[in-house]
C-alpha positions in Angstrom: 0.0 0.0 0.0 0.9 3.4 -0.9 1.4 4.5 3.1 3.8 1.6 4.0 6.2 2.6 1.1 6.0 6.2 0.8 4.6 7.4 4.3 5.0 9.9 5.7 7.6 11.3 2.9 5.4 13.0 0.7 3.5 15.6 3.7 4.6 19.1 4.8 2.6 18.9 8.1 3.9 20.3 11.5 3.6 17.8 14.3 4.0 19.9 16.8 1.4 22.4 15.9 -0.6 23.0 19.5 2.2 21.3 21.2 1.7 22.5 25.2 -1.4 24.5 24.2 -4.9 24.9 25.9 -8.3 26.2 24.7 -7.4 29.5 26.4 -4.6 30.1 23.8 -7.7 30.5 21.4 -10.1 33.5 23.4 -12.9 33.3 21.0 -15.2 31.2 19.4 -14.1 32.7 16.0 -10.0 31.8 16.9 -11.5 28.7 17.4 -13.5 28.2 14.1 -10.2 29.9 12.2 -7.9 27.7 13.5 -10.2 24.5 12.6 -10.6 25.7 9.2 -6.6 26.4 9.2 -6.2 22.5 10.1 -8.8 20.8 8.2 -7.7 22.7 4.9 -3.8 22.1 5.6 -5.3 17.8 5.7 -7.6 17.8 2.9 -4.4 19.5 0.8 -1.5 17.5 2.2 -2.9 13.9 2.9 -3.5 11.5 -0.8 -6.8 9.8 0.5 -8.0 11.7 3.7 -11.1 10.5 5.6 -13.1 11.4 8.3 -13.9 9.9 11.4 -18.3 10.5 12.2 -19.4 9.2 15.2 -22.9 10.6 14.6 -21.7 12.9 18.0 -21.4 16.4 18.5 -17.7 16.9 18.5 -17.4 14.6 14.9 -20.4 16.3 13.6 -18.8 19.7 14.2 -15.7 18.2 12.3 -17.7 17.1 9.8 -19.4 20.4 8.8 -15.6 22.4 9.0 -14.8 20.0 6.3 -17.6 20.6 3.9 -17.2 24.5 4.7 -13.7 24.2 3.1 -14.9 21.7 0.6 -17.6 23.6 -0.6 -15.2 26.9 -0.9 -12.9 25.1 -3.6 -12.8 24.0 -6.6 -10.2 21.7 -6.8 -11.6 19.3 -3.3 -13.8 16.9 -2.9 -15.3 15.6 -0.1 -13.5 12.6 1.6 -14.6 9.2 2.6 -16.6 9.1 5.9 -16.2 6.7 8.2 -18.5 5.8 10.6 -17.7 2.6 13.3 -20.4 0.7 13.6 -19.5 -1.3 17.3 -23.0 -3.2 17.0 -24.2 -1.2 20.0 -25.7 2.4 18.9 -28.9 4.2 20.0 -31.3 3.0 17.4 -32.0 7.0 16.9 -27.9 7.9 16.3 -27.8 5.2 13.7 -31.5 6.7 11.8 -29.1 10.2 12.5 -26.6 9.0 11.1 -28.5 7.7 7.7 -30.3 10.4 7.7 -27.8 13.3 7.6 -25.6 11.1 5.4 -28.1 11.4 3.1 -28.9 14.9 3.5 -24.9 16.0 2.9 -24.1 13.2 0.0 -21.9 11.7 1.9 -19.7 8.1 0.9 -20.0 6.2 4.0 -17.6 3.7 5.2 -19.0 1.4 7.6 -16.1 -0.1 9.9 -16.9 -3.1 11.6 -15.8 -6.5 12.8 -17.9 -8.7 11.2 -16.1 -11.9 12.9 -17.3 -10.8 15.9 -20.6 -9.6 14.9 -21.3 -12.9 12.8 -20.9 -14.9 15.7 -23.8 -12.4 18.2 -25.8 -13.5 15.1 -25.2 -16.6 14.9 -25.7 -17.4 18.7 -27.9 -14.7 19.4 -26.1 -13.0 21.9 -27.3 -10.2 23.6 -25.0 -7.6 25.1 -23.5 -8.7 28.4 -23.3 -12.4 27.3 -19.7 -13.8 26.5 -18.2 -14.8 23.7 -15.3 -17.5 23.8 -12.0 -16.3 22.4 -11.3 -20.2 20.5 -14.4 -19.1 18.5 -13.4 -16.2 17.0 -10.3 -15.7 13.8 -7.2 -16.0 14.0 -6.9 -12.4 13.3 -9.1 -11.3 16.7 -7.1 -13.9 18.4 -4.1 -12.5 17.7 -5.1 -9.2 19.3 -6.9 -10.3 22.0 -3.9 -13.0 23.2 -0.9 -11.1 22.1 -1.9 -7.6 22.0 -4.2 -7.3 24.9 -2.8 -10.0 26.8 -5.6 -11.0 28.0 -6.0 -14.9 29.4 -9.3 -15.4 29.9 -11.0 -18.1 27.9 -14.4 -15.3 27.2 -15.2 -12.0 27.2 -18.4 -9.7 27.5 -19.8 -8.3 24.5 -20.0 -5.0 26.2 -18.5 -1.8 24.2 -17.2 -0.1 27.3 -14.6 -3.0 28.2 -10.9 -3.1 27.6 -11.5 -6.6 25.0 -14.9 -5.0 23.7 -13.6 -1.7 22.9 -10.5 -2.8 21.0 -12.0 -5.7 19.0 -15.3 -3.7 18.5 -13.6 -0.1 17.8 -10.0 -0.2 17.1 -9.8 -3.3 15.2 -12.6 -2.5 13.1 -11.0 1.5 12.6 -7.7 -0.3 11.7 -9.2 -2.7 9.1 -11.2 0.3 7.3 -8.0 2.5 7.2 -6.1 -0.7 5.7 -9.1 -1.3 3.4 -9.7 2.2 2.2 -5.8 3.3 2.1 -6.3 5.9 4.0 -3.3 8.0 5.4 -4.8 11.0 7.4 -8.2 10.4 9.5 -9.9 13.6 10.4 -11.0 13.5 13.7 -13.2 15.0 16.4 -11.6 14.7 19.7 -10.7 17.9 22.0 -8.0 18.1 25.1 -10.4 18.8 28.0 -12.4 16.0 26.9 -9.9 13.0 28.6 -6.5 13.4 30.1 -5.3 11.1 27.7 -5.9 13.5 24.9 -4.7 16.8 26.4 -1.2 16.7 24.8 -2.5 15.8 21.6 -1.4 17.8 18.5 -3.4 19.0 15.2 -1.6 16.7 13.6 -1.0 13.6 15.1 1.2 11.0 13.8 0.3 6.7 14.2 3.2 5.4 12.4 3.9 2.3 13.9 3.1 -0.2 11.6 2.9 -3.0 14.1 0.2 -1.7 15.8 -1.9 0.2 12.9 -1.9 1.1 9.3 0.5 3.8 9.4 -1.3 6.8 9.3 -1.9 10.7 10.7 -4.8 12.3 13.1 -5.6 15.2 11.8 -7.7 17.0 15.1 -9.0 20.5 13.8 -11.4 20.9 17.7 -8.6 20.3 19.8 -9.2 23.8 21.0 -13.1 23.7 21.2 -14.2 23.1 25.1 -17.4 22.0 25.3 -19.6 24.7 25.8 -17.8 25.9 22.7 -19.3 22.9 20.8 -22.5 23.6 21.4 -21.4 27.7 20.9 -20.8 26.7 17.3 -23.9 24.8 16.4 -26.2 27.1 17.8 -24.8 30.1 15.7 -22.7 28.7 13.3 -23.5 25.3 12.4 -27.7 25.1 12.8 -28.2 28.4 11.4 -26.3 28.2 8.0 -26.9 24.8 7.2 -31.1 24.7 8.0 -33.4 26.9 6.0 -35.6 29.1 8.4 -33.1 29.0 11.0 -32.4 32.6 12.6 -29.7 33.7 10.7 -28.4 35.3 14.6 -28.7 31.9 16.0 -31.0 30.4 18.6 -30.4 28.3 21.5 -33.0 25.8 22.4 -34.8 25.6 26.0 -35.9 22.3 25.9 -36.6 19.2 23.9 -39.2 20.6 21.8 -38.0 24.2 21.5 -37.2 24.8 17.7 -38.2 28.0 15.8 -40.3 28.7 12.7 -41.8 25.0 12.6 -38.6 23.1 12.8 -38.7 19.7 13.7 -35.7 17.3 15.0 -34.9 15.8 11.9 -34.0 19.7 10.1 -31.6 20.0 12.4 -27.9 18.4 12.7 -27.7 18.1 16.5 -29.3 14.2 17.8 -32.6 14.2 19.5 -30.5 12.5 22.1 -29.0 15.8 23.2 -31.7 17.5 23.5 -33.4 14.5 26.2 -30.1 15.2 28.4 -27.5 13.0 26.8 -23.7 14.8 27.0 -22.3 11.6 25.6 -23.4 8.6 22.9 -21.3 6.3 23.6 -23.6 3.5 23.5 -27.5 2.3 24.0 -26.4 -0.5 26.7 -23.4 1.7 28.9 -24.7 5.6 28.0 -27.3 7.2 30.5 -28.5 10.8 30.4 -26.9 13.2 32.4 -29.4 15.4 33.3 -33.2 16.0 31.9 -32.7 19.2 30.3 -30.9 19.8 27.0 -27.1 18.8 27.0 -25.7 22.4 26.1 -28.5 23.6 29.6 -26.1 21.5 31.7 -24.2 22.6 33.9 -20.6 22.1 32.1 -18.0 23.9 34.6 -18.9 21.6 37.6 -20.0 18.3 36.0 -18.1 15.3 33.5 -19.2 15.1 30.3 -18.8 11.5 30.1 -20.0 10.9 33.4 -23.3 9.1 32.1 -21.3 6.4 30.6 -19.4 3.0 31.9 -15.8 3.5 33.5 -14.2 0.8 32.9 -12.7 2.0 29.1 -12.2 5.6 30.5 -10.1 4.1 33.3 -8.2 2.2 30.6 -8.0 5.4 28.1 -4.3 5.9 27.8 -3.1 2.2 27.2 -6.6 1.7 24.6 -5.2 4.7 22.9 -1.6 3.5 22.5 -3.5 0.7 20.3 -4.8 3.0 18.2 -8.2 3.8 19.9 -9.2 7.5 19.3 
């Protein structure tokens, strides 16, 4: 493939760009949307077959729309590949979000997923919770669970939020797509206050290494976007110049059914789930609400944003991400 023999000699990309930086280096919402734009256009120039990582979430979604601004202002870009993981576990509404908006932006959607894992749920109708044996899987899940993970017991949970789940259900399937797809930069929607693990992170990232993944780059353009900055940008950036009849001044909804002009949920790019009190999708089994008021209502300075969901992967963040986890 064209990364193992060429990568990363053909990029002009600084690596240390944000190096020992903070959101506070960037006072304003607009320094924060400038430098976004900055980053996503340097990737979509400098990487052959860019992608981007869509969660269906907030921060990805916000990604997302950065790239088709800068898209949709040249001529000579088109819009790359989406991926989307697909860990077998979604809301059933994030997934009818996620084909919904696909559709809405023509987007190519790359669906990343283990299917040796989730052929065997199938096949024995497991439901999340219930384990599956390690024999029973290929040689290639194997491989990671025994050698990678280390891990020596004979089953495991099919549960996302585990250190086994996550890896074979995330990172494996993200490692096969970007193998698959050839794709050497993977535009991505993670921030530094959102994990420690990700607070020293850089706009551009590199995953070289090709014994652990495809060797490829993170390009992060929302490094610099805290959370209440997220929802900052929908509200008057994102909602009102991508949804006809939205005030052009931006609006900020009260409660779940507080949209303007007639607007229903699906005219707007921002989950239903949000709005009943989710800060965080991670998935339908280990994801509660937070609160019953709207996500961006919440109070954001003196609670976790990822306190709704199961502990056990966020405990394990730093070591998941040293396998390529995002």
């Amino acid at each position: 493939m064209s990364q193992t023999t060429e990568f990363p000699d053909y990029l002009d990309v600084d690596y240390t760009s944000g190096e020992g930086e903070s959101p506070d280096e960037y006072p304003s919402i607009e320094h924060k949307i400038e430098k976004a734009l900055e980053v996503v256009e340097t990737g979509l120039e400098e990487y052959d077959n860019p992608a981007v990582m869509w969660t269906g979430g907030k921060d990805s979604t916000l990604t997302l729309y950065f790239v088709k601004e800068i898209v949709e202002g040249r001529d000579d870009l088109e819009l790359p590949t989406t991926v989307f993981i697909d860990h077998f576990q979604h809301f059933d509404e994030l997934m009818e979000f996620v084909e919904r908006w696909a559709d809405e932006w023509d987007l190519e959607v790359k669906y990343a997923r283990n299917t040796d894992v989730g052929e065997y749920v199938d096949e024995n109708g497991l439901d999340p919770g219930d384990d599956i044996p390690v024999a029973d899987l290929s040689e290639h899940n194997r491989h990671h669970i025994r050698d990678i993970l280390e891990y020596e017991d004979e089953t495991f949970p099919f549960l996302l939020d585990t250190y086994v789940g996550n890896h074979l259900l995330k990172t494996v399937a993200l490692n096969q797509a970007l193998e698959d797809e050839e794709i050497d930069g993977i535009i991505s929607g993670i921030r530094w206050d959102e994990q420690e693990a990700r607070a020293d992170e850089t706009f551009f990232s590199p995953r070289h290494d090709p014994d652990i993944y495809p060797p490829h780059d993170r390009v992060q353009p929302i490094l610099q976007f805290e959370e209440a900055d997220v929802w900052d940008a929908f509200w008057y950036f994102v909602v009102p110049e991508t949804v006809d009849n939205y005030p052009d001044d931006g609006y900020v909804p009260q409660d779940y059914d507080d949209l303007p002009n007639g607007l229903t949920h699906e005219d707007i790019p921002v989950s239903p789930k949000y709005f009943a009190g989710f800060r965080s999708l991670g998935s339908e089994i280990s994801t509660d609400k937070s609160a019953e008021e709207p996500a961006w209502l919440q109070d954001m300075e003196n609670t976790t944003e990822r306190a709704g969901r199961a502990q056990d992967k966020e405990d394990l963040m730093e070591r998941l991400r040293d396998l390529g986890y995002m």
